[in-house]
Structures are given as C-alpha cells and as structure tokens.
Residue frames relative to the residue before (quaternion, step in Angstrom):
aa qw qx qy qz dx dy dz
X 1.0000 0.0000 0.0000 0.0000 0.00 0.00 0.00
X 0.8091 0.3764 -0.2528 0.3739 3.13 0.82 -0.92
X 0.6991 0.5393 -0.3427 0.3209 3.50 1.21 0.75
X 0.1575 0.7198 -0.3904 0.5520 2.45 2.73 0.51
X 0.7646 0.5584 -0.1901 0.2596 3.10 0.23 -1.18
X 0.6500 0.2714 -0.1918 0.6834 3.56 1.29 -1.34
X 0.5217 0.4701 -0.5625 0.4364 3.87 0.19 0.52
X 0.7390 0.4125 -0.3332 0.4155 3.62 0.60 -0.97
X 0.6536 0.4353 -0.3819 0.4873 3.61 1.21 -0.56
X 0.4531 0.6181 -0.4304 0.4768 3.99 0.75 -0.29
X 0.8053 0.0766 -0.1143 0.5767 3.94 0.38 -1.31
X 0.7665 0.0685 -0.6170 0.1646 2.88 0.10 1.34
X 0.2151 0.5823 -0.7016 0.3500 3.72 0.92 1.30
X 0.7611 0.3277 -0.4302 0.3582 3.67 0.45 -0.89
X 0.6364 0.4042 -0.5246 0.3955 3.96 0.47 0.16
X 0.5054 0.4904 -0.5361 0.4655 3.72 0.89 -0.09
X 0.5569 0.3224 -0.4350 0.6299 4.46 0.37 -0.84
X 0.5849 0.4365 -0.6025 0.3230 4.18 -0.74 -0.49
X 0.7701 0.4525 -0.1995 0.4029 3.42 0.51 -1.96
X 0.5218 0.7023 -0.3272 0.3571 3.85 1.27 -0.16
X 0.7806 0.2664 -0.0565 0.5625 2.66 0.98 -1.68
X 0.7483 0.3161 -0.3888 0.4347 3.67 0.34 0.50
X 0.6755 0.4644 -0.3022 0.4865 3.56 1.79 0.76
X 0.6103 0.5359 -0.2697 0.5173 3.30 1.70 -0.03
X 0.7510 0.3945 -0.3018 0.4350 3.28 0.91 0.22
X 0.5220 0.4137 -0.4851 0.5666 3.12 1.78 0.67
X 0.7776 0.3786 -0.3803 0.3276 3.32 0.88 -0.23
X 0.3582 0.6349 -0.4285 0.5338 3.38 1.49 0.79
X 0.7493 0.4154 -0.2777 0.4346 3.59 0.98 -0.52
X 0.6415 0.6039 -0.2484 0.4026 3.22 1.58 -0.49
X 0.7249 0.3223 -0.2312 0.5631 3.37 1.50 -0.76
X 0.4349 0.4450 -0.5690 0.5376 3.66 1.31 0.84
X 0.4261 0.7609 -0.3651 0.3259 3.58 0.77 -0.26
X 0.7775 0.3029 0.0075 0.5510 3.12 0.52 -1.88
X 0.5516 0.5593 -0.4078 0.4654 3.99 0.90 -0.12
X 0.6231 -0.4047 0.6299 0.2262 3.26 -2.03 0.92
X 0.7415 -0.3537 0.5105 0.2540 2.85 -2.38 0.21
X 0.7103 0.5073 -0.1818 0.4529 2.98 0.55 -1.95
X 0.6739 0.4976 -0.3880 0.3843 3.59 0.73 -0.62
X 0.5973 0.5842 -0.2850 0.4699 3.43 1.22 -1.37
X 0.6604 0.5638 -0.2678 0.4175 3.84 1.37 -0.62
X 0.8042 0.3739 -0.2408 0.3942 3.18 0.82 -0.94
X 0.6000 -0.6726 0.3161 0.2960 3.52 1.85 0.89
X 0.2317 0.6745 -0.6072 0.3502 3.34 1.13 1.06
X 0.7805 -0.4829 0.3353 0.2127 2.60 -2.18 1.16
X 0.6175 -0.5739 0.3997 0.3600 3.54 -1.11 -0.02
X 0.6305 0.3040 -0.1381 0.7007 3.62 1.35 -1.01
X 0.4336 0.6913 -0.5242 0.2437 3.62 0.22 0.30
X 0.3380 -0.7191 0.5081 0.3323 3.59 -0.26 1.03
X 0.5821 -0.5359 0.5652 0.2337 3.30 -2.04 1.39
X 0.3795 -0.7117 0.4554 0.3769 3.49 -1.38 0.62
X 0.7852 0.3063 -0.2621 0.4701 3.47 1.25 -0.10
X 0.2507 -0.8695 0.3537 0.2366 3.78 0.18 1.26
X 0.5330 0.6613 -0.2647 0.4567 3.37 2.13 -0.27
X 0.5154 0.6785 -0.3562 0.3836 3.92 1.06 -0.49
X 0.0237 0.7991 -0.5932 0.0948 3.54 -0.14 1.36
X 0.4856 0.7032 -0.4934 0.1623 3.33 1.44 -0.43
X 0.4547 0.5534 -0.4859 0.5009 4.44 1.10 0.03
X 0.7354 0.3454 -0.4739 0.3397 3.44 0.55 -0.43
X 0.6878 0.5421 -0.3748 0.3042 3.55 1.01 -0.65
X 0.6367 0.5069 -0.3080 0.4927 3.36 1.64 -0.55
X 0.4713 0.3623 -0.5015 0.6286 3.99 1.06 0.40
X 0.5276 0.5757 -0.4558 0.4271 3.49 -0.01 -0.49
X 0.8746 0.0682 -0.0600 0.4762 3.52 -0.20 -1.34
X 0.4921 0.6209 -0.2862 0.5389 3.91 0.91 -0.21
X 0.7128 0.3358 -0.1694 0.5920 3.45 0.59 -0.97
X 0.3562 -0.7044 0.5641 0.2425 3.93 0.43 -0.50
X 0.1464 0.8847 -0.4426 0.0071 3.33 1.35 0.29
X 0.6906 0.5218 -0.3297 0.3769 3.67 1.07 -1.14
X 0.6110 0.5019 -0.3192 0.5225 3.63 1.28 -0.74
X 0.5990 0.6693 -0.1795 0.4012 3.61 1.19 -0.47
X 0.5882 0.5384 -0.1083 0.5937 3.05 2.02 -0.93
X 0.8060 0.2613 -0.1367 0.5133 3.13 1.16 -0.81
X 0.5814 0.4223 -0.5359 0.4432 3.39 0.79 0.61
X 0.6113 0.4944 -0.4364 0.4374 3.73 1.27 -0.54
X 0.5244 0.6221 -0.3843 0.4363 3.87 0.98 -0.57
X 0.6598 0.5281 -0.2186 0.4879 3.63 1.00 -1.02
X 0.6887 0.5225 -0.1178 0.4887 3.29 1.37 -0.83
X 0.6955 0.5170 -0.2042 0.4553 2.88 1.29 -0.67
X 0.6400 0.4482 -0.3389 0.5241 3.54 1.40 -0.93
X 0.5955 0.4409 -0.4696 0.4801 3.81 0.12 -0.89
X 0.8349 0.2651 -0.2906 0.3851 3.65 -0.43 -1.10
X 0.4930 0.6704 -0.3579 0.4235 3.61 0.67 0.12
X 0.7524 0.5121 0.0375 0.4127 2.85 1.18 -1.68
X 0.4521 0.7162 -0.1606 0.5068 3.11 2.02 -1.07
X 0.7734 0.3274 -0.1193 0.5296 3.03 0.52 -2.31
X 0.6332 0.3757 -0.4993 0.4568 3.86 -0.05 -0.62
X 0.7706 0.4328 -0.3706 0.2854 4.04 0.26 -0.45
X 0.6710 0.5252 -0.1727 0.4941 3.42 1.48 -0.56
X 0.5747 0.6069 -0.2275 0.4996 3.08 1.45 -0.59
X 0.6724 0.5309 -0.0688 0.5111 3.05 1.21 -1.35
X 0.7170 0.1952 -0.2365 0.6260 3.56 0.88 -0.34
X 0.4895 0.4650 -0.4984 0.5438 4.08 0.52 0.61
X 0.6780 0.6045 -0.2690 0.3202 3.59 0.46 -0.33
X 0.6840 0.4300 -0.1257 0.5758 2.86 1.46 -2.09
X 0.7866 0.2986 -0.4540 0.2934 3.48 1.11 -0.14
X 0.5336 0.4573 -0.4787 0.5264 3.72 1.15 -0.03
X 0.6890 0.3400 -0.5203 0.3728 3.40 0.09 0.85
X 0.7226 0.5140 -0.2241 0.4043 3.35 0.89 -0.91
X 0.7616 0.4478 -0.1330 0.4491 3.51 1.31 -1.09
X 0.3379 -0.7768 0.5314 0.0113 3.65 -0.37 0.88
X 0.0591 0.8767 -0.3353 0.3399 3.27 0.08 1.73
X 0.4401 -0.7070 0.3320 0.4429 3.57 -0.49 0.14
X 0.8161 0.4233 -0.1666 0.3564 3.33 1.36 -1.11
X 0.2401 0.9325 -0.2536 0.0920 3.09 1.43 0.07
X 0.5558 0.6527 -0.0955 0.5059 2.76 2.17 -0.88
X 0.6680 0.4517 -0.1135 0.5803 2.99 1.52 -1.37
X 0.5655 0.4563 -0.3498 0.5913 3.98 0.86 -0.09
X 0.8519 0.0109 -0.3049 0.4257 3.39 0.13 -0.21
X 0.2698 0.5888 -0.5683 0.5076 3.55 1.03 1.37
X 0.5880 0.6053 -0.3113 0.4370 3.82 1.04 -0.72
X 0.5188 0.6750 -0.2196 0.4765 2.71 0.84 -2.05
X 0.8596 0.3936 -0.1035 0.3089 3.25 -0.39 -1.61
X 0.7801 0.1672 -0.2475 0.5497 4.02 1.36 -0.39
X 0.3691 0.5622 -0.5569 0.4874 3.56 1.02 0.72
X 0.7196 0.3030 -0.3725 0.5016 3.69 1.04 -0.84
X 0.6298 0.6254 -0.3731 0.2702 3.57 0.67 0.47
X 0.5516 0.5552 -0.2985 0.5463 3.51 1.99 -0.69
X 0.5751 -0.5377 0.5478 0.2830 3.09 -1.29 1.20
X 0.2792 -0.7604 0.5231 0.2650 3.47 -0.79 1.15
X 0.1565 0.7869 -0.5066 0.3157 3.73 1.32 0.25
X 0.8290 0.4527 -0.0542 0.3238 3.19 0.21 -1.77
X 0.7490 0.3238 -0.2120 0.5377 3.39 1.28 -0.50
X 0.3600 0.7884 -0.4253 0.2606 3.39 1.22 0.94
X 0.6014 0.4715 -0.3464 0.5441 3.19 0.81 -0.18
X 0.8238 0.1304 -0.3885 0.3916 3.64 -0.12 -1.05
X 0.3352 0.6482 -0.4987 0.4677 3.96 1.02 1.11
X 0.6255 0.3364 -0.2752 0.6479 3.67 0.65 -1.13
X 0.7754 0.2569 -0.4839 0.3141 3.86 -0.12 -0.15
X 0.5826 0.4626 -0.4451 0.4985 3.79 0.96 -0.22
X 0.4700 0.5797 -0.4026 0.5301 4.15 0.75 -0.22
X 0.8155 0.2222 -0.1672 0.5075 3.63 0.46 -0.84
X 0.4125 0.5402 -0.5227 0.5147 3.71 0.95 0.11
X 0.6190 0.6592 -0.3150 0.2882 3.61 0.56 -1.66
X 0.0066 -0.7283 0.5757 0.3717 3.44 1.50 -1.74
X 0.5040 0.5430 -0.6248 0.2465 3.45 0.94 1.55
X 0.2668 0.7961 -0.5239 0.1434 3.72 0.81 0.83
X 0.7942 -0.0074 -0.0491 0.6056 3.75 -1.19 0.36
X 0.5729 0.3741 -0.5255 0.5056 3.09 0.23 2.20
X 0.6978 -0.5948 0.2802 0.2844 3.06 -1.31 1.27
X 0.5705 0.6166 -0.3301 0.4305 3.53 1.66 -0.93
X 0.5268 0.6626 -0.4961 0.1932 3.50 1.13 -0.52
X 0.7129 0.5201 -0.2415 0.4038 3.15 1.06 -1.93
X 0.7645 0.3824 -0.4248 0.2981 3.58 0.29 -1.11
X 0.5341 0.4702 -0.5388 0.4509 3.98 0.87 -0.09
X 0.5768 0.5347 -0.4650 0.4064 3.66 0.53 -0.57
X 0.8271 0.2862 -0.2276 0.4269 3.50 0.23 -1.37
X 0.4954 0.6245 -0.4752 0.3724 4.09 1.49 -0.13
X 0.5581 0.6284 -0.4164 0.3467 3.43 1.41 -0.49
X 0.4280 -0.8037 0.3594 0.2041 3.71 0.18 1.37
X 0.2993 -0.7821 0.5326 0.1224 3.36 -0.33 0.99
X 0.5087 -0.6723 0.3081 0.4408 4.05 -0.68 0.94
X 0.5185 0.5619 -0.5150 0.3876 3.91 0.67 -0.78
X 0.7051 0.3401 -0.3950 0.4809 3.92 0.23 -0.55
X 0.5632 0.5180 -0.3887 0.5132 3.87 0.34 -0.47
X 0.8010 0.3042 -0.3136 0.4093 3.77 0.58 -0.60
X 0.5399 0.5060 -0.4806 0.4708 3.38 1.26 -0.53
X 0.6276 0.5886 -0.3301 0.3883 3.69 0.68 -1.04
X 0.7315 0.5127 -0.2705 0.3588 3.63 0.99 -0.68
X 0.5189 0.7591 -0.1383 0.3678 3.07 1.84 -1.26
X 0.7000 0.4782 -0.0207 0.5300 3.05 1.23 -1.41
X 0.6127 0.5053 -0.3237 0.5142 3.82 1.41 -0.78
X 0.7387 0.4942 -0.2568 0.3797 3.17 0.82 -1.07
X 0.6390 0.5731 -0.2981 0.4175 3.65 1.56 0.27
X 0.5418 0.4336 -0.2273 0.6832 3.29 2.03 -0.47
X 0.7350 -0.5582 0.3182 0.2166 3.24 -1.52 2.53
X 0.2694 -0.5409 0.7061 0.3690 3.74 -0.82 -0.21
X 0.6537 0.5480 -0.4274 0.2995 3.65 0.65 -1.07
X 0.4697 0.5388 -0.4933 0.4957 4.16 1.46 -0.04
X 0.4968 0.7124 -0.2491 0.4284 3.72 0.85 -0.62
X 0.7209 0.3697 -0.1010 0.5774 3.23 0.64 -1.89
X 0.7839 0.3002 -0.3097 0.4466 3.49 0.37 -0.62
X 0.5160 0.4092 -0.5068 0.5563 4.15 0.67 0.03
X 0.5141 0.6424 -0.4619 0.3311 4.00 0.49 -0.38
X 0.6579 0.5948 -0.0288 0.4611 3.05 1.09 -2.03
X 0.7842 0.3544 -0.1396 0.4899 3.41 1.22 -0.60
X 0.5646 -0.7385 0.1738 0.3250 2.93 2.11 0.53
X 0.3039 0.7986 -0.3656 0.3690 3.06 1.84 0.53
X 0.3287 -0.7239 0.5286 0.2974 4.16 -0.37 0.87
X 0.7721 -0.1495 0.4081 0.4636 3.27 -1.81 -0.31
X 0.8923 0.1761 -0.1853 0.3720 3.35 -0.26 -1.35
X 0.4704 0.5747 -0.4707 0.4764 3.59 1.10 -0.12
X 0.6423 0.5310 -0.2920 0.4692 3.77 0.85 -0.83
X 0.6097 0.5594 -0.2525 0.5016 3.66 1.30 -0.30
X 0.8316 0.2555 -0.1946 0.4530 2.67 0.11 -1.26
X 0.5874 0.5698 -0.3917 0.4206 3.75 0.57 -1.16
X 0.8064 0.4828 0.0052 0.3414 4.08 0.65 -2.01
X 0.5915 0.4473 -0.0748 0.6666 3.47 0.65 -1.67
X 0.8142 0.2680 -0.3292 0.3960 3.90 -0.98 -1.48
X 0.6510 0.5690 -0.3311 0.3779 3.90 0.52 -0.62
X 0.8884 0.0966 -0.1608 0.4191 3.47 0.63 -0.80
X 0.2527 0.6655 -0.4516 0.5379 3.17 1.50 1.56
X 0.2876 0.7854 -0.5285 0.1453 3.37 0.70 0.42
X 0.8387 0.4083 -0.1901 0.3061 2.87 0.24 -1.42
X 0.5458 0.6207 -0.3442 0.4454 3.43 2.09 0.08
X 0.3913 0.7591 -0.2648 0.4478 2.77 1.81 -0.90
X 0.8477 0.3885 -0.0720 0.3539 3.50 0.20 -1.67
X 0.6146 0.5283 -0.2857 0.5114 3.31 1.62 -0.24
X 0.7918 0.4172 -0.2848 0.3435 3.30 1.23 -0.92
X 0.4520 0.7339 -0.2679 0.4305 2.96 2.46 0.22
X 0.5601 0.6267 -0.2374 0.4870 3.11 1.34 -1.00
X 0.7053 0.5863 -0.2208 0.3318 3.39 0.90 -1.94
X 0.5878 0.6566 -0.0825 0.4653 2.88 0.96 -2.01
X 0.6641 0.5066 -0.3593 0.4161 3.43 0.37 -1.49
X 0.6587 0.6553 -0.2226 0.2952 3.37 0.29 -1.96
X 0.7943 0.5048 -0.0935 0.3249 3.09 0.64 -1.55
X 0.6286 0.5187 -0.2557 0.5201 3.09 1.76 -1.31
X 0.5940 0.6371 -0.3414 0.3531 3.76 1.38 -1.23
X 0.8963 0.3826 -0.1197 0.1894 3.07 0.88 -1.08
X 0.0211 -0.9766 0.1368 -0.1648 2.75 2.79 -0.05
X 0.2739 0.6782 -0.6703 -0.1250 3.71 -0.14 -0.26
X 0.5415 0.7250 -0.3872 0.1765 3.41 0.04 -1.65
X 0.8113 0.4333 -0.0782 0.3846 3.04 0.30 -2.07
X 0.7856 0.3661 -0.1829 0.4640 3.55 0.85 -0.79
X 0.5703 0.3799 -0.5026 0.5271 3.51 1.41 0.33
X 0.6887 0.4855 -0.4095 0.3496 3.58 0.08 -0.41
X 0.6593 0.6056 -0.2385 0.3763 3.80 1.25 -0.64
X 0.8782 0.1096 0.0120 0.4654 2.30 1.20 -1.61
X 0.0767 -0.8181 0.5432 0.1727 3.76 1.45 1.07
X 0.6591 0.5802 -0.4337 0.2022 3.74 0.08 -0.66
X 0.6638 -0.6536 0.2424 0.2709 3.74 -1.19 1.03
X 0.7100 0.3232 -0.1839 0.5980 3.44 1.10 -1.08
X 0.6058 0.5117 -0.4494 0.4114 3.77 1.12 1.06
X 0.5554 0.7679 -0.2974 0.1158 3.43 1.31 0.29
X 0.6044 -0.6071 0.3525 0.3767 3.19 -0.16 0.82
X 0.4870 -0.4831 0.5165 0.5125 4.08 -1.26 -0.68
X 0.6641 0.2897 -0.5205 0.4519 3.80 0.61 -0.16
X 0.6970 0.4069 -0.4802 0.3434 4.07 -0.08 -0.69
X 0.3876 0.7401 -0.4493 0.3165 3.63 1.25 -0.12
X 0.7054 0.4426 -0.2101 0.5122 3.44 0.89 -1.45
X 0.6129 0.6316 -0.3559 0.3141 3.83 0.95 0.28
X 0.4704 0.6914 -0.3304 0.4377 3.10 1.84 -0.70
X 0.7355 0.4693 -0.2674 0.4090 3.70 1.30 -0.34
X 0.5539 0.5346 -0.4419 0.4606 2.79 1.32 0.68
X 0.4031 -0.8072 0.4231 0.0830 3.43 -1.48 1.10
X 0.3598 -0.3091 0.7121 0.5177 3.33 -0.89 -1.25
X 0.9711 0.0619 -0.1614 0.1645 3.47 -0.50 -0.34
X 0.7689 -0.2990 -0.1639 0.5408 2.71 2.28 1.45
X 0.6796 -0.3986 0.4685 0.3997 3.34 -0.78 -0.76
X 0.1199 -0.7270 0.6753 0.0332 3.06 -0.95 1.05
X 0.0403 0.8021 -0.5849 0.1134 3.84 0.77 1.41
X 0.5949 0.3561 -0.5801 0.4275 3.39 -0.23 0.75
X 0.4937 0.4413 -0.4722 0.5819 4.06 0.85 0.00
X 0.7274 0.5106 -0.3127 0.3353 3.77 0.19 -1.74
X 0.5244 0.4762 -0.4566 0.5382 3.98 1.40 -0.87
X 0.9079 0.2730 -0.1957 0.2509 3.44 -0.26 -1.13
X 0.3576 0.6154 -0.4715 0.5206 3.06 1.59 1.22
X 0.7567 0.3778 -0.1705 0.5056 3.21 0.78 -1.56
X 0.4882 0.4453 -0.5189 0.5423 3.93 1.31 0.31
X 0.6790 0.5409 -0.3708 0.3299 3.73 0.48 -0.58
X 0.5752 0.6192 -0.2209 0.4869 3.43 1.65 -1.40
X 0.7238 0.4893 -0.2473 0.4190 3.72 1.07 -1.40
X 0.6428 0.5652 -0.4685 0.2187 3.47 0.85 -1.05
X 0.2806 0.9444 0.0061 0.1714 3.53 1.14 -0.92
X 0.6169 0.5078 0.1749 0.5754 2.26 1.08 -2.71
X 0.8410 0.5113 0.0027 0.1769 2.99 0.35 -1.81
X 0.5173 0.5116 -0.1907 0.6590 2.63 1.94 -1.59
X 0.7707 0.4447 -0.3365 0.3082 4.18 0.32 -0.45
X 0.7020 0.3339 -0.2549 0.5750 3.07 1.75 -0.75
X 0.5019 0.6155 -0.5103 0.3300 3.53 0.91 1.02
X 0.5002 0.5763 -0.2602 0.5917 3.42 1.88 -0.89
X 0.8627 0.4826 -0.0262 0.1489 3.38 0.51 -1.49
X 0.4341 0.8134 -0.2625 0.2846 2.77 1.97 -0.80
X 0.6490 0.4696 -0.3744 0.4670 3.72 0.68 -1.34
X 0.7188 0.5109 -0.3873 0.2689 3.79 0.35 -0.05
X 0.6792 0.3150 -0.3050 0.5887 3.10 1.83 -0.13
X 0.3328 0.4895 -0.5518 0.5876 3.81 0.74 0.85
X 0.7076 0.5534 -0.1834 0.3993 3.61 0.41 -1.41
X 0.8471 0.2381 -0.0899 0.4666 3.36 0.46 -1.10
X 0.4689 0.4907 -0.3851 0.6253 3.76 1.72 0.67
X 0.6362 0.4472 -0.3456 0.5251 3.77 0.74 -0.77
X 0.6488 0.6049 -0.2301 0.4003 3.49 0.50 -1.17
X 0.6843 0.4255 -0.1417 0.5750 3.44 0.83 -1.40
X 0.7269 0.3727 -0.2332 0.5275 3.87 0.57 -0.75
X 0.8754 0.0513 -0.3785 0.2962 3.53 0.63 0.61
X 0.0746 0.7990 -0.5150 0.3014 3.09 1.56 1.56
C-alpha cells in the first residue's frame, strides 16, 4: 500500500515541476510586461510583482514601435500560401505513395525520410543562393516556398489516414469514369479533414513562430514578420525587455486562443493517424 502511495506522490510532484517549468516563464514575461523602465533599472527580480498592475503603456509602445499590425499581416499572408502549399502537396504525395505501385516507392519515402534528417543549417547557403536566383529575395514569396517545401510529419499524418479509406471507393468512382484527379480531389481531399486540421494547426504554429527564415529573406523593414518585430527592441545598448515581454505577450495570446478551440483536433488527428 504504501508504495501505491509514494508512486502516486512521485507523478504527481513531477506534474506539479512539468507545470512549473512551462508556466513560470510565461509568467516571468508577463510581470516584466507590466513594469517601468526604472523598474527594469533598479535590477528587480524576474517574478517580482510590478508596482503598477494597470501600466499597459509597453503594450502600446510594442504595438506601435514594433509595427505589430503590419506584422500581423504579413505573417497572415505567410501563413495562408504556405499553409495552403503544405496541406496541398502533402496531400497529393501521400495519395500517391500510397495509391501508386512503383518501383521506387521505397526509395521516395527513404528520401523523404533523410532530407528530414540533415541539419537544415548546412544547406543554407546553396538555399539563399537558389532564393536569390529565383529574384524571390526580401519578399514575402521567399518564406512561403521555403516553408511550402513539405516537411515528412505532414506527409505521414496525410498517409496514415489514406491508408484507412477502401481502395474499393477508388474502384468504384473509376467505374463511374472518374480520373485520377477527379478521384482526389472529389474522394481522398474530403475525408482528410481531420488530417487537414492537424497539419493546419501544426504547420500553423511553426510558421507563426519562425524567426530564422523571415530575417534572413526578408531583411527589409515593412517585411517583418510578428517574430522579427520583437527585434526592433533591440539596441547597441541593450534591451528594452519590458516592451519585448509585452510584445511577446501580444505575439502569444494568438497561439493560445487557437490552440485552446483547437486542440482536440491534434490529440484527435495523432490518435486517429497512429491507429490506422
């Protein structure tokens, strides 16, 4: 009995340290948020409670300082093409390594599988020089070909899910004289939703939170994204991290508010996919 006992207290001291550490550093950014200069000067603590809990003026100066609203809309713009890209490519790379019967099939999604393994470090350069052949540098078109370049986790969720839906719907739209792509688009893209919505979510996240890709593409001011936004506060002679919190509280809320509604589709559309 009594080791019932110190097991149940073990898992949950460790979900009380889990929920610490992945809740104390937003709430270290929030109450740098709401704090003065002068506070940020006199080298107060990180959790140290602001003296005024009412002082939004950091948000209005990330707000307008940061360009946040033009920021919103260039990452929105970014977000639909390359979003859109990946759920459509993804979605037809699947239906054909599943559907098509080949020799290399093995060997395509052996590709697949160490392209998603090379540090993408390494292929930056001869990337930035085919990006600027393209004449898609310091333009918005840079990132979304960069990020349309399907990535394998969406190609497998996308496969997971084909491989659960009859061929014998196939055989019988065939019979009705229905092509390849009529057999896609009409059969397959419809009841892929819920893959759809996971790799939307996934995808989404990933593009939102980007830095890398959109400073190096897109160096130019009235291209900045919501993360290179929170850079303008940086100086030569430091950080102005009470603006940068109450940017990166403005940048987070977002997130949150989509993957509160949204969540049961990716629980849903991993569980689903993993026992197809």
């Amino acid at each position: 009995m009594s080791g019932k006992v110190l097991l149940r207290t073990l898992v949950y001291v460790s979900l009380v340290l889990a929920c610490a550490v992945v809740l104390l550093p937003l709430l270290a950014v929030f109450l740098t948020s709401l704090k003065t200069s002068q506070e940020m000067s006199r080298g107060s603590g990180a959790l140290s409670l602001p003296h005024d809990w009412l002082n939004y003026h950091n948000y209005v100066t990330a707000f307008r300082a940061g360009k946040m609203l033009r920021a919103f809309w260039n990452t929105a713009f970014i977000l639909v093409f390359s979003i859109g890209g990946t759920v459509l490519i993804g979605s037809m790379a699947a239906f054909a390594i599943d559907r098509f019967h080949f020799r290399l099939r093995r060997l395509v999604i052996a590709l697949f599988l160490i392209g998603s393994l090379v540090p993408s470090v390494t292929t930056q350069v001869a990337t930035f020089k085919i990006v600027n052949n393209f004449g898609l540098f310091d333009s918005r078109w840079a990132p979304i070909v960069l990020y349309m370049g399907t990535d394998i986790v969406s190609i497998y969720i996308f496969l997971q899910f084909i491989r659960g839906i009859p061929v014998s719907l196939d055989e019988a739209a065939r019979i009705d004289g229905a092509n390849t792509w009529t057999i896609y688009w009409r059969i397959i893209l419809p009841l892929l939703k819920p893959a759809i919505a996971t790799v939307v979510i996934i995808k989404g996240i990933t593009v939102y939170n980007d830095f890398y890709i959109p400073f190096l593409y897109m160096p130019s001011e009235n291209l900045g994204t919501i993360s290179t936004s929170l850079f303008r506060f940086k100086g030569p002679f430091g950080a102005h991290w009470e603006d940068i919190s109450a940017g990166a509280i403005l940048v987070m809320v977002p997130t949150l508010v989509v993957f509160l509604f949204l969540q049961r589709f990716i629980y849903n559309g991993f569980t689903r996919g993993a026992t197809k």
